[in-house]
N, C-alpha and C positions, 0 to 999 in steps of 0.2 A: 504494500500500500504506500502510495506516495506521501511525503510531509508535504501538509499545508502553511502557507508563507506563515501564521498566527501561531505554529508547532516551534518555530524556529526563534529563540529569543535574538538575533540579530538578525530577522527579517526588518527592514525600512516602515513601519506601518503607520504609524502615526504623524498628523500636523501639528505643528508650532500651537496651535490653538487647541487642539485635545489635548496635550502633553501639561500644555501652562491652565487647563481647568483640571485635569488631574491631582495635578501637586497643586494647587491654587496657589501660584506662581504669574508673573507678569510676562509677557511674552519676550517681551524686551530684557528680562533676565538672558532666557533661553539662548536670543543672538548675542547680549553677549557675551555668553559662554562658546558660542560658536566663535566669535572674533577673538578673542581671547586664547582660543585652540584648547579649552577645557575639554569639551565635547562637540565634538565634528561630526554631527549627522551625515546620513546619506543626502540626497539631492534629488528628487525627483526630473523628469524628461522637461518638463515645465521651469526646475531650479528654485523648487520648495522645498525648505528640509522637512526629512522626514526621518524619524525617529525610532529605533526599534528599544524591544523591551529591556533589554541591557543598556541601552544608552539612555532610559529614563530612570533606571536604578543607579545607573551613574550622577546623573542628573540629582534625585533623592540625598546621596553621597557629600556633593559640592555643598544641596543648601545646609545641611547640617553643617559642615565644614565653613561652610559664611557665617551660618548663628552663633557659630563660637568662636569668630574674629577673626577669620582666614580672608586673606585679600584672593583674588582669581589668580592673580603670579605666586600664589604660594601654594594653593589648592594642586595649579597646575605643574608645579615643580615637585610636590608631594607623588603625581600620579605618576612623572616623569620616573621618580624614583622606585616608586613600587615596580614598574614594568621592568626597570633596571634588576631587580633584586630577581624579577619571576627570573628573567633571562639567564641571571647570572647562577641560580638553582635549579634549570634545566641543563645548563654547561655543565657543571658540578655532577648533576647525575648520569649526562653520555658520560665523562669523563669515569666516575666509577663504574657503570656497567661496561666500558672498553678497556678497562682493568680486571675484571672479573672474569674478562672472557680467556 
């Protein structure tokens, strides 16, 4: 049986204006987390963002991280960092399992 795009949590499904009545959130937030390069949505054929379910739990993420006095260059340095740490603990485990072998 095929996945449906709504099966997939980074399918693109969602508008700027579902996202921002979701979280009751200002839309203008959203872009500027997009400007900002917090959260970079997909783009629709048209060049609307649209958003998938992961990039509104990302989203969720940031505004907790603003309520507690995080500027967007810091949020955004913070995820920079994390993605550094996944990478650097997927290297660490090829490197043990091509020692194991």
């Amino acid at each position: 049986m095929a996945r449906l795009p709504f099966d997939d949590e980074h399918a693109p499904l969602y508008s700027v204006g579902q996202v921002a009545e979701m979280l009751q959130i200002q839309q203008a937030f959203l872009r500027r987390l997009d400007e900002h390069d917090v959260v970079r949505p997909s783009r629709s054929a048209g060049g609307q963002r649209r958003y998938s379910r992961y990039e509104i739990t990302v989203v969720q993420t940031v505004i907790e991280l603003v309520d507690e006095g995080m500027t967007l260059v810091a949020v955004r340095r913070i995820f920079e960092l994390e993605q550094q740490v996944r990478e650097l603990k997927a290297e660490l485990a090829r490197e043990r399992a091509a020692r194991g072998r």
